[in-house]
C-alpha positions in Angstrom: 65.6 -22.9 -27.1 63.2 -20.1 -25.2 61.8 -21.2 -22.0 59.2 -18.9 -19.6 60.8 -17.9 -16.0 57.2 -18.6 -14.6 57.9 -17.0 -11.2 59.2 -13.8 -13.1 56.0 -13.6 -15.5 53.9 -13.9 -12.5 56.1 -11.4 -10.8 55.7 -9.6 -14.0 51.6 -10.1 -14.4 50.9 -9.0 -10.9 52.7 -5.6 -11.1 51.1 -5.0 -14.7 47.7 -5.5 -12.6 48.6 -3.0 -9.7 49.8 -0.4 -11.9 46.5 -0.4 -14.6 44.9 -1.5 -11.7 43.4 2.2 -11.1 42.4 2.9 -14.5 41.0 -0.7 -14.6 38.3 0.3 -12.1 38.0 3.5 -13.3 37.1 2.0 -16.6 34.2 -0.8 -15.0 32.5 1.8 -12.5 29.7 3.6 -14.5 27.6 6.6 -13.5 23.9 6.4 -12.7 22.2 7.4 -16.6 18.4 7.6 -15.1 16.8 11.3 -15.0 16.0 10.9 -11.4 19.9 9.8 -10.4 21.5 12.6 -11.4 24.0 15.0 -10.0 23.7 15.0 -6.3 21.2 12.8 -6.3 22.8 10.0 -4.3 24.7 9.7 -1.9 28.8 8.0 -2.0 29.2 4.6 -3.4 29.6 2.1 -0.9 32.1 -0.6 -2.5 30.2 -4.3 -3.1 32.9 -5.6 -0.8 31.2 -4.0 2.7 27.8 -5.9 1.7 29.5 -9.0 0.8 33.1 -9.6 2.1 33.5 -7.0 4.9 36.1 -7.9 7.7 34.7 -5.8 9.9 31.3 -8.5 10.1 30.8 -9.0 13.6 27.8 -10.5 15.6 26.1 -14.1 17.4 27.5 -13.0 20.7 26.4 -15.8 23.2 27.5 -16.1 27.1 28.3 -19.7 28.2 26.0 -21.4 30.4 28.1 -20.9 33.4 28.9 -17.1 32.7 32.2 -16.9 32.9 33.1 -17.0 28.7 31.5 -15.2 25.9 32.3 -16.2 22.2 31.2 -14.8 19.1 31.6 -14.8 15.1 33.6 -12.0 13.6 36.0 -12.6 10.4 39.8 -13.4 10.5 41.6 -12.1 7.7 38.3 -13.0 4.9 37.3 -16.1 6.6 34.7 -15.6 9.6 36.1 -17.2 12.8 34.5 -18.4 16.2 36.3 -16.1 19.2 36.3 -16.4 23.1 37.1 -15.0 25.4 36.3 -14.8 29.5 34.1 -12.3 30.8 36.4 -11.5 33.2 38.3 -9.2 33.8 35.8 -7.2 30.8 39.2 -6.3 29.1 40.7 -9.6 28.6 41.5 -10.1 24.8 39.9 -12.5 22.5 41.1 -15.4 20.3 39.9 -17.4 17.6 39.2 -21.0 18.3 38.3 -22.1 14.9 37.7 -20.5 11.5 35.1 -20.8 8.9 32.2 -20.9 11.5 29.3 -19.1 10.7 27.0 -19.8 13.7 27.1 -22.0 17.0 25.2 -22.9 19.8 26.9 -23.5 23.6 26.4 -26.9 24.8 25.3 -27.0 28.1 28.6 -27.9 29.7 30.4 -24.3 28.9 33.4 -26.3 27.5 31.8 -26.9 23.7 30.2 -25.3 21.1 27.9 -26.9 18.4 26.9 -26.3 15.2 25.8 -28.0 11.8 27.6 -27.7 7.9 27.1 -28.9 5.0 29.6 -29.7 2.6 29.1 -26.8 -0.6 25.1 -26.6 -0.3 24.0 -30.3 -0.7 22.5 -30.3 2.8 23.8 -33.1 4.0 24.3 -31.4 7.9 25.9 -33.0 10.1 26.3 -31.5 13.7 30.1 -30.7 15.0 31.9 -30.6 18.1 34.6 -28.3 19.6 36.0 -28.4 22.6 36.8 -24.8 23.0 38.6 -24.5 26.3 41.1 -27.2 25.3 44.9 -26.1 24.0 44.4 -27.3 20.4 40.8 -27.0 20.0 39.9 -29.9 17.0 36.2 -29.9 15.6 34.7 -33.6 15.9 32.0 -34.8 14.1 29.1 -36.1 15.9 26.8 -37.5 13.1 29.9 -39.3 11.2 27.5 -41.4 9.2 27.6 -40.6 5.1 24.9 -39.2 3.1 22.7 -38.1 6.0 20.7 -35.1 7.4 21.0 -34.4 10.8 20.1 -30.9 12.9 20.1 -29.8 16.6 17.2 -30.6 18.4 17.2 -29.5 22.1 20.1 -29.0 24.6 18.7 -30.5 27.7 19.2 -27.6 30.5 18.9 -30.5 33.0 21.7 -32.6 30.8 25.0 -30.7 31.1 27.0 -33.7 28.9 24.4 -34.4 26.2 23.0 -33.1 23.1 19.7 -33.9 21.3 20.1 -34.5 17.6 17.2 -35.5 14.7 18.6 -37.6 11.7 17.7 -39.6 8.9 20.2 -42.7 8.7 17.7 -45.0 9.4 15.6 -44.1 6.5 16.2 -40.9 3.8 12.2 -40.2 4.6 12.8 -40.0 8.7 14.1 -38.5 11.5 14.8 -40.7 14.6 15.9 -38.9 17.8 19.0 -39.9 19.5 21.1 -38.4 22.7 24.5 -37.8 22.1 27.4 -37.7 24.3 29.3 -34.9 23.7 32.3 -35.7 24.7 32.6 -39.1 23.6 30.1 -39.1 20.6 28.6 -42.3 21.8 25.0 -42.2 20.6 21.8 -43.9 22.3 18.3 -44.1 19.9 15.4 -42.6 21.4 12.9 -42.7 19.3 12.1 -44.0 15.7 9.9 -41.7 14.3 7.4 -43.5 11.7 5.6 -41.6 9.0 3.0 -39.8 10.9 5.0 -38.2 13.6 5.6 -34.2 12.3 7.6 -33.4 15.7 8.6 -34.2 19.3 8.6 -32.1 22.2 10.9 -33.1 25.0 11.0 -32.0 28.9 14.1 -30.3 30.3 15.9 -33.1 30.9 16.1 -34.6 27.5 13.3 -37.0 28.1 10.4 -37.2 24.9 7.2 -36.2 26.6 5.0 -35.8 23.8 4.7 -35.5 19.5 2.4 -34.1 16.9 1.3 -36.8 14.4 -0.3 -36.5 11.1 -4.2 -36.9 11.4 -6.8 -37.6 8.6 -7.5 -33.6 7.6 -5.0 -32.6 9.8 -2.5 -33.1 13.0 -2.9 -34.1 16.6 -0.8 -33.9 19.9 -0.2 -36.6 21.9 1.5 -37.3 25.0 3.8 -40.3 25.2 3.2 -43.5 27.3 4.6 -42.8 30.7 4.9 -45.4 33.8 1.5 -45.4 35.3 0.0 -43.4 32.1 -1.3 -44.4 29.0 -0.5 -42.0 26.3 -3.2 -39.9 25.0 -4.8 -37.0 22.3 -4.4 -33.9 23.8 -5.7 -31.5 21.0 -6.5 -31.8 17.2 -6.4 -29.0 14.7 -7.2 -29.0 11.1 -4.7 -29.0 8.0 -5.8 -24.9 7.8 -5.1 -24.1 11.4 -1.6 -23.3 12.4 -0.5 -24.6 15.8 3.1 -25.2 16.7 4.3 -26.3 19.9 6.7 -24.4 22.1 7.6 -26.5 24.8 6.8 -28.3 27.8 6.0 -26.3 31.1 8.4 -27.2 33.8 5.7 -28.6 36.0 5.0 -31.5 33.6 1.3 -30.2 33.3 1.3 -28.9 30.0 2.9 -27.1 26.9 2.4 -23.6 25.4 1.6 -23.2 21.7 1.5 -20.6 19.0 -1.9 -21.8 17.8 -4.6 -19.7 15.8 -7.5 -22.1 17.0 -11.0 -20.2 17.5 -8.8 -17.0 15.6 -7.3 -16.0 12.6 -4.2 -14.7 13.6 -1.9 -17.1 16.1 -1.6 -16.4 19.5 0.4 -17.2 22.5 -1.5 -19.9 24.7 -0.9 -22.6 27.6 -2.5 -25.7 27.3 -3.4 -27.6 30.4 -2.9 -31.4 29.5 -5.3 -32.8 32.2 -8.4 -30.7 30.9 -7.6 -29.7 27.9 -8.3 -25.9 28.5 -6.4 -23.1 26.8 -5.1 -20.1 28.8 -4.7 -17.2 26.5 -1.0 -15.4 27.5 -0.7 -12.7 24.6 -2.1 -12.0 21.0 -1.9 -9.2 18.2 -4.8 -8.2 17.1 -3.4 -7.2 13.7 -1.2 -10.3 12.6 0.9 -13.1 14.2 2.7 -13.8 17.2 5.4 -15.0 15.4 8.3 -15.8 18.4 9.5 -15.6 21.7 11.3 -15.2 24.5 11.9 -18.3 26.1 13.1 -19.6 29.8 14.7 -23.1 29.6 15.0 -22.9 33.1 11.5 -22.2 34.0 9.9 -23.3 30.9 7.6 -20.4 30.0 8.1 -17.8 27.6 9.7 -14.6 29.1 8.2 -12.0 25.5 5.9 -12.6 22.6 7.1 -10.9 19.0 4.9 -10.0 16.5 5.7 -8.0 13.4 2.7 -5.8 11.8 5.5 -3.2 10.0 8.4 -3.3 13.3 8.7 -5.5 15.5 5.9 -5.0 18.4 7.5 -6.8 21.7 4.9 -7.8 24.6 7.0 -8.4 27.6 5.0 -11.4 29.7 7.6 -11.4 32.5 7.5 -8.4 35.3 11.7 -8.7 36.0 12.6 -8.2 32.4 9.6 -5.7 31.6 11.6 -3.6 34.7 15.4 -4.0 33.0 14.1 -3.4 29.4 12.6 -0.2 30.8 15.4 0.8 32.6 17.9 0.1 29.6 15.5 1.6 26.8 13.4 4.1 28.0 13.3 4.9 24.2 12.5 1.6 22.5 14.7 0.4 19.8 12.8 -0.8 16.6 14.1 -4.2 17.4 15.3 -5.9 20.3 16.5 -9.5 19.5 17.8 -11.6 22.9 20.9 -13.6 21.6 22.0 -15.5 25.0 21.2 -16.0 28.5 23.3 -18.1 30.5 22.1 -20.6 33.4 21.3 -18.2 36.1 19.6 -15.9 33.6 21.5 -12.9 35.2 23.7 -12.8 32.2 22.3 -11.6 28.5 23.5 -11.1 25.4 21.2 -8.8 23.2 21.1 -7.1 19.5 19.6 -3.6 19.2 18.6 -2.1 16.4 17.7 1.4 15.4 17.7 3.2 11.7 21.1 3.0 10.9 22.3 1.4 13.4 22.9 -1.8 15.4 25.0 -2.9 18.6 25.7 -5.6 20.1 25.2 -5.9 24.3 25.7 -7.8 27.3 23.7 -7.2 29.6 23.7 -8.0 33.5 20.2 -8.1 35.2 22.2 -8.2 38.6 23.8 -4.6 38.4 21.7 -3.4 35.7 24.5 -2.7 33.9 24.9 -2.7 29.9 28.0 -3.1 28.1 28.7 -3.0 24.5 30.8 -6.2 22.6 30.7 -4.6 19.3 28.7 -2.7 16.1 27.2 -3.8 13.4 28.9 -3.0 9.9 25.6 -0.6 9.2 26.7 1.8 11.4 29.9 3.0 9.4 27.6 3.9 6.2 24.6 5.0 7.8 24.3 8.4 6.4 24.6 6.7 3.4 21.9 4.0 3.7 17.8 4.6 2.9 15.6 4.0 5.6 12.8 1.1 5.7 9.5 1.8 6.0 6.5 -0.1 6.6 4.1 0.7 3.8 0.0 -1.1 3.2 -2.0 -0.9 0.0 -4.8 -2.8 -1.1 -4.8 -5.4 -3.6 -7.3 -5.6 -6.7 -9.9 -7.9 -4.9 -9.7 -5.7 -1.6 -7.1 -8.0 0.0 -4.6 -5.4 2.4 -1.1 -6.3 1.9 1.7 -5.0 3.6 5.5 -4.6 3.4 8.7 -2.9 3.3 10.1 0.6 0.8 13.2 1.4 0.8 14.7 4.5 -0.7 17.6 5.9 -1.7 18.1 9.3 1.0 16.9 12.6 -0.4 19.8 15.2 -1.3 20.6 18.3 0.5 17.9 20.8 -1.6 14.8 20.5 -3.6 13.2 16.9 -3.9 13.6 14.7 -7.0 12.1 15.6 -9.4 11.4 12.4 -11.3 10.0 8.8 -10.0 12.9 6.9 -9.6 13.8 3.4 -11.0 12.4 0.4 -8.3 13.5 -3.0 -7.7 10.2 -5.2 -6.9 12.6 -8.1 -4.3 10.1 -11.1 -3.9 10.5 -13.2 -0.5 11.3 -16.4 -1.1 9.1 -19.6 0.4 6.6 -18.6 -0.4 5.1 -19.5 3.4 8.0 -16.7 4.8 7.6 -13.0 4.9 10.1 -10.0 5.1 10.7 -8.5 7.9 12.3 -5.0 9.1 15.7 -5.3 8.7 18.8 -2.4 9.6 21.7 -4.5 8.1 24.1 -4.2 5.7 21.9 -6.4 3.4 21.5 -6.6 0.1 18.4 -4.3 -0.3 20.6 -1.9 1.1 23.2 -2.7 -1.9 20.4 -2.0 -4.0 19.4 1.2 -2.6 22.9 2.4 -2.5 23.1 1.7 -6.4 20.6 3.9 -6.8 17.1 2.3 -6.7 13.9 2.1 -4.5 13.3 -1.3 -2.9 9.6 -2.8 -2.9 9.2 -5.7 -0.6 5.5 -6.9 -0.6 4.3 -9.6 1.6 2.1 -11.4 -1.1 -1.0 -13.6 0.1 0.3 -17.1 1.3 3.4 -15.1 3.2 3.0 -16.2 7.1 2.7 -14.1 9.7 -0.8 -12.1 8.7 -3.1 -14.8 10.1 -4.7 -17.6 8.6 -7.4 -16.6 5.8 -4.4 -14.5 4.2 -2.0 -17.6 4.4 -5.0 -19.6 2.4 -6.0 -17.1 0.0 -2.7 -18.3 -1.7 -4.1 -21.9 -2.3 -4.1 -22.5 -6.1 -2.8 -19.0 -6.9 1.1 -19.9 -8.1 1.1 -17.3 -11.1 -2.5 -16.3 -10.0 -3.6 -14.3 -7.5 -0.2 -14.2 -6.4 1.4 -12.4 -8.9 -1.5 -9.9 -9.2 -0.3 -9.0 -5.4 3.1 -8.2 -7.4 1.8 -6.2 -9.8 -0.8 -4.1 -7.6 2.2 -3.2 -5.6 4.3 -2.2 -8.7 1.2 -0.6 -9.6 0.6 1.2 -6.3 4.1 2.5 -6.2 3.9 4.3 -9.9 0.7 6.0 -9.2 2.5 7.5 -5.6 5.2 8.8 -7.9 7.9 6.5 -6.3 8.4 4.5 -9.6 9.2 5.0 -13.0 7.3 2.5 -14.7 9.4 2.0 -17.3 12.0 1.2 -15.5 11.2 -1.7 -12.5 12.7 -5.0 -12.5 11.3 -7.8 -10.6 14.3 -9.8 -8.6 14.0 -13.0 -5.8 15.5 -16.3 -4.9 13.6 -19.9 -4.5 9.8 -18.8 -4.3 11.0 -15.3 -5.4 13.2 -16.6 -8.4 10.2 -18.6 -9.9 8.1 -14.9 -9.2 10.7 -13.1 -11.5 10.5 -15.8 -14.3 6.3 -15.6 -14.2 6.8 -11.9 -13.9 8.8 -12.0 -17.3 6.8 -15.0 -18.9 2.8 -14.0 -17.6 3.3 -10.5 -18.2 6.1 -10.1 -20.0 5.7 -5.8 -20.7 5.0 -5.2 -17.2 8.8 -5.4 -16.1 12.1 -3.7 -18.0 14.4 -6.5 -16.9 14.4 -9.5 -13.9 17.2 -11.2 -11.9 16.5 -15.1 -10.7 18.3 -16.6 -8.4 17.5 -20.4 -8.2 14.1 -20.2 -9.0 11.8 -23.3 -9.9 10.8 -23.3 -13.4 9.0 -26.1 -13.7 6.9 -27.4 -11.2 5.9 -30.4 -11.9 9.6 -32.0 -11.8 10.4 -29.3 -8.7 7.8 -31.7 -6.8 9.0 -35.1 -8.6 12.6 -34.8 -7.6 12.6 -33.2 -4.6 14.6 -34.3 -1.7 13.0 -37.2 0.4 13.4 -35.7 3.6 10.4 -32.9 2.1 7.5 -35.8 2.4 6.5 -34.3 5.2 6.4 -31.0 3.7 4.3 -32.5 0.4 0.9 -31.8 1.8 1.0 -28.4 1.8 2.4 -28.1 -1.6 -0.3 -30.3 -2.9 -2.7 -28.5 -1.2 -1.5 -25.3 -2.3 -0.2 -26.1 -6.1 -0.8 -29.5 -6.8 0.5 -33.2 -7.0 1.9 -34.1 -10.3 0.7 -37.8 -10.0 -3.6 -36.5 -10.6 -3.0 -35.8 -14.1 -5.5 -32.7 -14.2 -3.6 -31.3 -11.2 0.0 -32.0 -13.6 -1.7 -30.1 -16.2 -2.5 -27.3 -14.4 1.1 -26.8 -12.9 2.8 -27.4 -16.3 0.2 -24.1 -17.3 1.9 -22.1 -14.3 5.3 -22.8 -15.0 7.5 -20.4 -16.4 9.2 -23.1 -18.6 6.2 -23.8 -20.8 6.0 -19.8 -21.7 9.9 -19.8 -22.6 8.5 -17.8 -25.7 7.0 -14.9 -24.3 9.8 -13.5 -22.3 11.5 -10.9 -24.3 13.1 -8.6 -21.4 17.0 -9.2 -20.3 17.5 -11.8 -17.5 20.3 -12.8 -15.7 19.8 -16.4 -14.2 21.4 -17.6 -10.7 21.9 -20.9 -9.7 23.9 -22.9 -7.0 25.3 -25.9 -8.3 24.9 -28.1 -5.4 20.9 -26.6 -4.9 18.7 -30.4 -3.8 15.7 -28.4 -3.7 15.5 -26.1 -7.1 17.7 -28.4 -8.5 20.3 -27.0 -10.8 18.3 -28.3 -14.3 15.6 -26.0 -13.2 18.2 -23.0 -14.8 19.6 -25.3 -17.3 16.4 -26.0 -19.4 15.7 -22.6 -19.3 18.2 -21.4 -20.3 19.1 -23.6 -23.1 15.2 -23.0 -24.3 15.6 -19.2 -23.9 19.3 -19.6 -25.9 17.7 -21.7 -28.4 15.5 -19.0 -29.5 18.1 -16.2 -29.7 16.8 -14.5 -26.9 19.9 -12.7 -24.2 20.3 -14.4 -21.1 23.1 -14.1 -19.0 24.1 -17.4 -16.5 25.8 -17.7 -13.7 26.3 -21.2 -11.7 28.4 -20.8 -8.5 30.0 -23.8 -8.5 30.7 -24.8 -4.9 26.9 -23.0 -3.6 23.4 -24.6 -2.9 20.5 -23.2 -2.1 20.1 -20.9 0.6 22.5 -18.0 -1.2 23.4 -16.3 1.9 25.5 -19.5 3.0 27.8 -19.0 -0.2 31.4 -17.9 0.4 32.0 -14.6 0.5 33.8 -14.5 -2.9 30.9 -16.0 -4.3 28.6 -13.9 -3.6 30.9 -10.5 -4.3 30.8 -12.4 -7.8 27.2 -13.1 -7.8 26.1 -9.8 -6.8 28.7 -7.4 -8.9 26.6 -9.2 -11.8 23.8 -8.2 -10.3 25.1 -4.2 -9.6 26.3 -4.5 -13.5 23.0 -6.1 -15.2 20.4 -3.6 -13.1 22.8 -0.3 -14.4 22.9 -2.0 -18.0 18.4 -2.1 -18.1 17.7 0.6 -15.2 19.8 3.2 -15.6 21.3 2.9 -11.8 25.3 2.9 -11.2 27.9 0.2 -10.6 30.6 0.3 -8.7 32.9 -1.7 -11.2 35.6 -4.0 -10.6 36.3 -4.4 -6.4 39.7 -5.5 -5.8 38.3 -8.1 -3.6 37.4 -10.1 -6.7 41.0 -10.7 -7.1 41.4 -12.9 -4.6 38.1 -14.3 -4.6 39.0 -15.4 -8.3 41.8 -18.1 -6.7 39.7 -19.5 -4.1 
């Protein structure tokens, strides 16, 4: 009788790997074969691990309320991990409280943190609790009721034991507002929130002051019944305008917006509740105010961000216009405020430059600035391209704007031929891209050899209102000719072969590669999807219930499958009906566990694409929904060495080949 030793053939299987291990990878990189990549032409490969699974990640520094304990996420081993550690003394060594945590917030009481999960991308959040000052630290679920969505909503700055949280228990369709206890997890129902109410805002001690409800054509704000007041309309806008409420002034006398009413872009504005009058605190004259700088303790915004190429930073207040001056008499190209703790002595901040990014903690007291860490860009930057704002007009006069990024030029004489482009579409579509400096995967791209076009088409937010509603109707319209005027605009400045551009996105972006192949289907040598819709109709019929209050604008903008013209006229812009015109390689991405692009999106389309003999290559990640930077690490090291593998087979850029990471990430 023979019989297998299983622990020796493993024994046996692993050392086989490690010794053909180094002609293994030798065998799956491949050199760049485009005219324009050769020789010198780029710089050193950067492995796919130190975009995707790199254990030097580091970052979401926050100080604790009190000031006296900073935590942060940086990885453990390959999982990331929540650390602490007290601010003093500045040397004192940190530890890890938990693992697997990705992002937090500090409750109030500088004992816990918060944050939300899903389980594997269904978004079904629920928001946890750890006590992180305790000798076994054990995460506690707040929200323990099945099948639910719930997210953060405030923490009170007045309420150091309680946590405002926004579910749907009640009903799939809803989100009542309850208080939470912490420490407990008893819960107390504030408010039942019917169908026309689209948010709350709440006063600094927890208490609901006021909410925007749906209006016929559009939305209102109202305060809330008070003892001695009735409740009230304080302004209207339109379903075109854009106003969204910041907060309540700590005065009780009214709330500062984002509003673009009497505009076109958004601006930064106070709102006096007893006469209606708006105070005018900071605009851009070229495109949104998109953010700020806010003070929960004095309930007024501190900066006002806007982003017309980098970010352009008004500082409001005249204490942090001096430190900021002081610190960066040079201005970096962004300046991102992490953390403040109670006093608002204490800051955390993230600075970025081309090429490089740190991580500070800053005291206003002393005026002193201390570094907590680096980002992983900095260790490759002479090996990363540079992003640039770039503008171009479209076909009907429209200015659109974004982001190119290219490979960096070699020691010598320029390039001598246009070199192959990746055209990366935003998803959304009502987001934008911004400047970024990371270790991200346009910089994976670029280090493979390509130039990176990121346009912000019409309907991207951020450029004011008339470009947000040129987009209405324009799903595989106007919309896609944005797309292809900036392909176009690229070629004719020599940055481009045109022969060789794919088109690549996720969501919003996924569906723009599969029109991109299906609409025009010579315009592009190959395109990479990642959960895109292709079919619209059923993308609006099954999506998840907590989006009703979402369904306007897509009806407005697209259409509502129950008018039967408006049906038609979707089922004519989605990709899935033109299955027969795309004749250019695809690969096809799609999480499993995705409620919003649900996974039959990819499955019909591919089986239709299949049925016809045309290529496609598939891959689901199992265990991954819909936002793809939430996937586990291993995941998407898999997802995007596919990616690295497919551009080198249609553009002629290299790939790195097998990463030993994969190993691993094969078992989990």
């Amino acid at each position: 009788m023979q019989y297998v030793n299983l622990r020796e053939s493993w024994l046996g299987l692993l050392a086989a790997v490690l010794v053909c291990a180094p002609l293994l990878l030798a065998g799956c990189a491949s050199a760049p074969r485009h005219a324009a990549l050769q020789g010198d032409a780029l710089p050193p490969l950067i492995p796919a691990r130190d975009f995707f699974a790199n254990t030097a990640s580091n970052g979401a520094y926050q100080v604790s309320p009190d000031g006296r304990w900073l935590a942060w996420v940086a990885v453990q081993g390959t999982r990331p991990a929540l650390w602490l550690r007290p601010l003093e003394p500045a040397d004192a060594p940190g530890r890890v409280v938990a693992q697997g945590l990705v992002g937090f917030n500090w409750a109030q009481d500088s004992r816990h943190v918060l944050y939300t999960a899903d389980r594997g991308g269904d978004e079904n959040s629920h928001v946890y609790a750890l006590d992180v000052l305790a000798a076994r630290p054990q995460i506690r679920d707040l929200t323990p009721h099945p099948g639910i969505r719930a997210v953060i909503f405030q923490l009170p700055p007045q309420d150091l034991e309680h946590v405002l949280v926004l579910h749907n228990r009640r009903d799939p369709k809803r989100f009542d507002l309850y208080r939470i206890h912490i420490a407990s997890g008893r819960e107390t129902l504030l408010r039942e929130q019917d169908a026309e109410v689209l948010a709350t805002v709440a006063n600094a001690a927890g208490r609901p002051v006021a909410e925007v409800r749906r209006r016929r054509g559009g939305a209102a704000l109202h305060s809330l019944e008070e003892p001695g007041q009735s409740a009230r309309e304080l302004l209207r806008w339109t379903a075109e305008e854009q106003v969204l409420v910041l907060g309540a002034d700590a005065e009780g006398r009214g709330y500062h917006l984002l509003s673009d009413q009497g505009r076109d872009t958004r601006a930064l504005v106070h709102l006096d509740a007893a006469t209606g009058r708006q105070t005018l605190l900071a605009e851009d004259a070229d495109v949104d105010v998109e953010s700020v700088w806010w003070s929960a303790r004095q309930r007024r915004p501190w900066a006002a961000i806007s982003h017309p190429g980098h970010q352009r930073l008004q500082v409001l207040d005249a204490d942090w216009q001096r430190d900021l001056a002081r610190w960066f008499p040079d201005p970096p190209r962004r300046l991102n405020l992490l953390s403040v703790d109670r006093s608002e002595q204490l800051a955390t901040l993230m600075v970025d430059r081309d090429g490089d990014r740190r991580f500070l903690l800053a005291d206003r007291r002393s005026g002193r600035l201390t570094e907590l860490g680096q980002g992983t860009v900095n260790a490759h930057a002479d090996r990363l391209g540079v992003m640039r704002p770039v503008q171009f007009p479209a076909r009907d006069g429209l200015l659109l704007r974004g982001y190119l990024t290219e490979p960096p030029a070699p020691a010598g004489p320029p390039r001598r031929a246009p070199a192959p482009m990746v055209l990366l579409v935003h998803g959304g579509p009502w987001a934008r891209d911004h400047w970024d400096n990371g270790l991200n995967p346009v910089q994976f791209l670029v280090n493979r050899g390509y130039a990176v076009l990121q346009v912000n088409y019409r309907g991207s937010t951020g450029y004011g209102r008339r470009f947000l509603m040129a987009a209405q109707g324009e799903f595989a319209g106007r919309m896609h000719d944005d797309l292809l005027d900036a392909v176009d605009w690229a070629v004719t400045q020599g940055l481009a072969d045109p022969q060789r551009v794919a088109i690549m996105g996720a969501s919003y972006g996924g569906y723009a590669t599969l029109v991109g192949l299906s609409f025009t289907p010579k315009k592009f040598a190959c395109g990479v999807d990642m959960f895109g819709m292709s079919d619209l109709v059923s993308l609006l019929e099954n999506a998840p219930p907590y989006w009703e209050g979402g369904l306007p604008r897509w009806h407005r903008f697209v259409g509502n499958p129950a008018v039967p013209a408006q049906r038609e006229r979707m089922k004519a812009r989605s990709p899935l009906t033109r299955v027969d015109a795309i004749e250019r390689p695809l690969l096809v991405v799609q999480g499993a566990n995705d409620v919003r692009v649900r996974r039959d999106q990819s499955d019909r389309l591919v089986e239709a694409l299949r049925a016809r003999g045309q290529p496609v290559e598939y891959l689901v990640v199992e265990n991954g929904g819909h936002v793809g930077n939430a996937w586990r690490w291993s995941e998407r090291l898999r997802v995007y060495r596919a990616v690295e593998d497919f551009l080198a087979g249609c553009l002629g850029g290299r790939s790195g080949g097998f990463d030993l990471y994969q190993a691993p990430g094969w078992v989990m």
